[in-house]
BALUMMI-337554 format. One record per residue (C-alpha): residue in three letters; x, y, z. Coordinates in Angstrom, 1 decimal, padded with zeros to 4 digits. Last residue first. Example, Ala and Ser with C-alpha at 12.3 -4.5 7.8 and 13.67 -1.06 7.14 Angstrom:
REM residues 2
{"SER"; {013.7; -001.1; 007.1}}
{"ALA"; {012.3; -004.5; 007.8}}
This chain:
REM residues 75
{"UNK"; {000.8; -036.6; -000.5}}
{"UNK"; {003.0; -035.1; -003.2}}
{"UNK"; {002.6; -037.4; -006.5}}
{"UNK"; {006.1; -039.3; -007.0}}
{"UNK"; {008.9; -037.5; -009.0}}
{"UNK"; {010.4; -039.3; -011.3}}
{"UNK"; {014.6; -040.7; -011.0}}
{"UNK"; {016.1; -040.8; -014.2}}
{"UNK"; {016.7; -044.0; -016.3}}
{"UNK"; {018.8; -043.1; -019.4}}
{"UNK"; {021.1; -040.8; -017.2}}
{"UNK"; {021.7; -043.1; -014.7}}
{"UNK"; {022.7; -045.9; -017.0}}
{"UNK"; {025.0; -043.4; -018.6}}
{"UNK"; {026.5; -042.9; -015.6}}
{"UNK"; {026.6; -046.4; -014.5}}
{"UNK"; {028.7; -047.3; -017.8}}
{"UNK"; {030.8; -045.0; -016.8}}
{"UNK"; {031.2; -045.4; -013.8}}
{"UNK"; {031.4; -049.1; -014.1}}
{"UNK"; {034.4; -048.1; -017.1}}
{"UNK"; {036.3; -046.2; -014.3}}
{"UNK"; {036.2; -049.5; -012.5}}
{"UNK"; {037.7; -052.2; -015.0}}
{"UNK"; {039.9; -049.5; -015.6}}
{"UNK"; {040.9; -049.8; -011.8}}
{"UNK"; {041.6; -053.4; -012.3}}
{"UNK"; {043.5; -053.6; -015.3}}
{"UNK"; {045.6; -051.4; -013.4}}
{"UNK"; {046.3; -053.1; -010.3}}
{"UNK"; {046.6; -056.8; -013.0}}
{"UNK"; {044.6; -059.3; -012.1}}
{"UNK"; {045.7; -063.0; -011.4}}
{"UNK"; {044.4; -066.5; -011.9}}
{"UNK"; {046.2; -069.5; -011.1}}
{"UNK"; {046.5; -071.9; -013.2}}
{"UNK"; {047.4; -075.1; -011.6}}
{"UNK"; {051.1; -074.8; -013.2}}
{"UNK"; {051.5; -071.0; -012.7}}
{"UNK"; {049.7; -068.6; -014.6}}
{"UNK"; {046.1; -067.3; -015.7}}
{"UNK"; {045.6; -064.0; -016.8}}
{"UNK"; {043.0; -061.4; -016.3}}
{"UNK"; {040.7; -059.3; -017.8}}
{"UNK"; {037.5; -058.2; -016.1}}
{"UNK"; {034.0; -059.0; -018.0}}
{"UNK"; {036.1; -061.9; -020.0}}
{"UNK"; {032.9; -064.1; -018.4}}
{"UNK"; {035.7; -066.4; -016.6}}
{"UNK"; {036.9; -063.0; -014.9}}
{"UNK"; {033.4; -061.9; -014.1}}
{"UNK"; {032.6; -065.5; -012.7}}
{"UNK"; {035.7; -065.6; -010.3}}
{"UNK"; {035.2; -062.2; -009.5}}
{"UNK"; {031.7; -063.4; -008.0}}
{"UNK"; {032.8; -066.6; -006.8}}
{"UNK"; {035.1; -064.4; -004.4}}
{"UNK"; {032.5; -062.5; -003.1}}
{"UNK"; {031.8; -058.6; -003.3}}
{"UNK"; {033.5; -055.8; -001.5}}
{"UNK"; {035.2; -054.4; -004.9}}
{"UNK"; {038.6; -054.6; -002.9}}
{"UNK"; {038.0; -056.9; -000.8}}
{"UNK"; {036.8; -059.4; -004.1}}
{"UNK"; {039.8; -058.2; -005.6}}
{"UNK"; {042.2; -059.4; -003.4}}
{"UNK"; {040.6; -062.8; -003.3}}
{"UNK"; {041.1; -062.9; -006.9}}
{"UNK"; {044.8; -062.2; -006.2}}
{"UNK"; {046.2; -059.4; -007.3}}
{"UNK"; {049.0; -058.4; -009.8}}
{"UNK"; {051.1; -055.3; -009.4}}
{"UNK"; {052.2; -055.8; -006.0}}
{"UNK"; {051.6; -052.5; -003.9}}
{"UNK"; {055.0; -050.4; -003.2}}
């Protein structure tokens, strides 16, 4: 069974970015999380996480969409 919270660390494998990275889109509110434990250590919840993801492809969809690829002049 996979834990239900993740580290930040976890996350940053998972996305294959850095850890200051998800540190900054957690601080941002960009991907919820909570803080617990006496030094405050962050977590993010499994699924918290992959909503976090279908939005991206959604908001890279629409991205797409709005900015469509042109064709360059033949050679």
């Amino acid at each position: 069974m996979e834990p239900r919270f993740l580290l930040l660390s976890d996350v940053a494998t998972e996305l294959n970015v850095s850890d200051s990275q998800v540190y900054h889109m957690v601080r941002s509110g960009e991907l919820p999380a909570i803080k617990i434990g006496g030094r405050g250590q962050w977590r993010v919840e499994r699924a918290r996480l992959e909503e976090y993801i279908q939005r991206k492809y959604a908001e890279t969809a629409e991205w797409v969409r709005g900015n469509p690829l042109t064709d360059r002049d033949p050679e």
